[in-house]
C-alpha positions in Angstrom: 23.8 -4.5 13.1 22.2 -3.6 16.7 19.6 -1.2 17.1 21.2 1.2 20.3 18.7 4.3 20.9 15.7 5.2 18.6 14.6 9.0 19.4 11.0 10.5 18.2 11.6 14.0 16.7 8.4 15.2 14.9 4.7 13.8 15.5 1.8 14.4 12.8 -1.0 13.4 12.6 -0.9 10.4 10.6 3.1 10.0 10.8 6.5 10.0 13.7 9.3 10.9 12.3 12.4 9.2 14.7 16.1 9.0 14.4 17.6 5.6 15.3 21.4 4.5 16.1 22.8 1.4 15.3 25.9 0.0 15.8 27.5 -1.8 12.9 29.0 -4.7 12.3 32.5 -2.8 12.5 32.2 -0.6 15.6 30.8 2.3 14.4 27.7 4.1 15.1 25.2 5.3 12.0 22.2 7.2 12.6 19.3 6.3 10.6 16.2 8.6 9.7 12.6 7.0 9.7 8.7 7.3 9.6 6.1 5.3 11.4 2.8 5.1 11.6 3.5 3.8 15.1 3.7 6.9 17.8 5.4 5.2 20.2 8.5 3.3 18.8 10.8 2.0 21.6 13.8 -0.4 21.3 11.6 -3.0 22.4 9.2 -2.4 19.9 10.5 -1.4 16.7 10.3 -4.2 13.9 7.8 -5.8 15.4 4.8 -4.0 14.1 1.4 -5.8 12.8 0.9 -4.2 9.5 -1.0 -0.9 9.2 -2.7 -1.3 5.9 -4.0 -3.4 3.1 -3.2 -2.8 -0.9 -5.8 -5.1 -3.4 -5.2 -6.5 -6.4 -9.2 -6.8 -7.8 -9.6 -8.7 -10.8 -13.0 -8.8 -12.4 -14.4 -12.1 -12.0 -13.3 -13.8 -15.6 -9.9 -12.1 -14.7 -9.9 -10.7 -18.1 -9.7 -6.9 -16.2 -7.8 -5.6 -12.9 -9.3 -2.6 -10.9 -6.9 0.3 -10.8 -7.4 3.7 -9.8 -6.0 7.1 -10.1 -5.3 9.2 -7.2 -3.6 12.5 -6.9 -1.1 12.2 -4.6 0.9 15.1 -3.4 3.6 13.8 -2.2 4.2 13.3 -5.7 2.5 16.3 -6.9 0.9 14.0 -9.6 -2.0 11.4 -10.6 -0.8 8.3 -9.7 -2.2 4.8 -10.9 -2.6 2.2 -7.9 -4.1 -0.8 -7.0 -6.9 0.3 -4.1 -5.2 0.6 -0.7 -5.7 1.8 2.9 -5.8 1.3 6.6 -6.6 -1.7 8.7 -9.4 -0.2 11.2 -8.7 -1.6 14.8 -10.6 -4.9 15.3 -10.5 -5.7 11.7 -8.6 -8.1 9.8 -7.0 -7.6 6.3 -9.8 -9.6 4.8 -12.4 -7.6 5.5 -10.5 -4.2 5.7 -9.9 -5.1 1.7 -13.3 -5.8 1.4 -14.6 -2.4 3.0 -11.3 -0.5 1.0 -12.5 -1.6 -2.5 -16.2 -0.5 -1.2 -15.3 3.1 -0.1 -12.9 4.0 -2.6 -13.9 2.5 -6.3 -17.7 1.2 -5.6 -17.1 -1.9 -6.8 -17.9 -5.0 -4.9 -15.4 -7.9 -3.6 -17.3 -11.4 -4.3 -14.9 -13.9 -4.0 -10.8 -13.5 -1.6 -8.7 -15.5 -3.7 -5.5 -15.1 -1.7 -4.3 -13.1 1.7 -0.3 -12.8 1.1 2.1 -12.5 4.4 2.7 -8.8 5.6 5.6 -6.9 3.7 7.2 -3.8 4.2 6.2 -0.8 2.0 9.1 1.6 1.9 11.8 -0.4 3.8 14.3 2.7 2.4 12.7 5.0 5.2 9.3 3.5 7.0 8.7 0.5 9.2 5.5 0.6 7.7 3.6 -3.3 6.6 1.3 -3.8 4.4 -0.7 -6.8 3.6 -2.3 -7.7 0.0 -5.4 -9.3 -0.7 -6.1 -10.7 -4.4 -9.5 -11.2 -4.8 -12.3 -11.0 -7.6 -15.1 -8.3 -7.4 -17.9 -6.8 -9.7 -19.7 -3.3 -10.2 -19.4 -0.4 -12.2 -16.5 1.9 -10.6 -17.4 4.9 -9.0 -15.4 8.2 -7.2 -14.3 7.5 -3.9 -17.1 8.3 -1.6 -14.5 10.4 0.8 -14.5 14.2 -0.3 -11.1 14.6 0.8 -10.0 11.6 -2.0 -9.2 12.6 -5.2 -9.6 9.0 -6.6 -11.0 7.4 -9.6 -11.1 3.8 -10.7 -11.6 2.2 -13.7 -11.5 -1.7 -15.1 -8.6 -2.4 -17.4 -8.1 -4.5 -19.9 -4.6 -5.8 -20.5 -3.8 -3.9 -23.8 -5.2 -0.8 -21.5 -2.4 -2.0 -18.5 0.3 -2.4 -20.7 0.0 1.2 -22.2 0.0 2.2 -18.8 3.3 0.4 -18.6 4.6 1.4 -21.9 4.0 5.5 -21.2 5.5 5.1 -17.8 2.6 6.9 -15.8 3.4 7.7 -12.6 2.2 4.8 -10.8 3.2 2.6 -7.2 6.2 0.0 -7.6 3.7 -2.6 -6.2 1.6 -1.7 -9.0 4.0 -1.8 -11.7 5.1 -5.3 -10.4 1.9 -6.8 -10.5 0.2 -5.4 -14.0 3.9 -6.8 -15.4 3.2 -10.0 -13.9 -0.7 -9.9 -15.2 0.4 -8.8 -18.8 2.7 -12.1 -19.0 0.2 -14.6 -17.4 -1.3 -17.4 -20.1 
């Protein structure tokens, strides 16, 4: 597969929506349909971005409890259960855009960064988009995000309380789903 011509069609304000040609392996050109949070994809550039958020897996600090939240997300038109998540503010690293993340939108606070995992994409079907993840242990009673324009609210879980989540099939973030399924089966 070669990348040949990527063309911006529709600029938001958060997202670029761009058509791209390849050529494929047998000759023939495809054209592909993606977003980015980057405005200014070019040949040059494309697949090469640093990642544009974090997502945080917060355990309590016995790890008897993970933070999620619920946020309505239209997109989906529904509540949606997720780990905390959001943008990397320029300057900042993942560590302490997790740190600041967890702050604004659940209250809570981050006391200890356990792990910082390699970039990954978050929607590799349709974005470019990377995320990095941050596992760390935090403490506090969750609160509303402190952002009117956030519908979100957190709450500590126990692992029966997870794996209802799980066994109801709320709406709820693949990354999310892979991880409580991973939780519920650790010793």
């Amino acid at each position: 597969m070669k990348l040949v011509k990527i063309e911006k069609k529709y600029q938001g304000k958060y997202l670029t929506y761009y058509t791209a040609d390849y050529l494929t392996e047998k000759g023939h050109i495809k054209q592909y349909e993606l977003i980015s949070r980057n405005k200014n994809l070019t040949l040059e550039t494309f697949g090469i971005d640093k990642p544009a958020g974090v997502g945080i897996v917060a355990y309590s600090k016995d790890k008897q409890k993970i933070l999620l939240q619920k946020e309505f997300r239209l997109s989906c038109n529904a509540w949606v259960v997720t780990f905390p998540a959001g943008l990397i503010d320029e300057g900042e690293t993942a560590e302490v855009a997790a740190i600041r993340e967890v702050k604004e939108e659940t209250g809570v606070n981050v006391i200890q960064v356990d792990d910082v995992l390699a970039p990954c994409y978050t929607s590799q079907g349709f974005s470019d988009e990377k995320m990095t993840i941050v596992v760390c242990r935090c403490e506090g009673e969750p609160r509303p995000s402190e952002f009117e324009d956030e519908e979100i609210f957190a709450k500590w879980y126990t692992k029966e309380e997870a794996k209802e989540l799980l066994d109801t099939g709320h709406p709820m973030s693949v990354r999310t789903q892979m991880f409580l399924y991973q939780w519920l089966r650790e010793k």
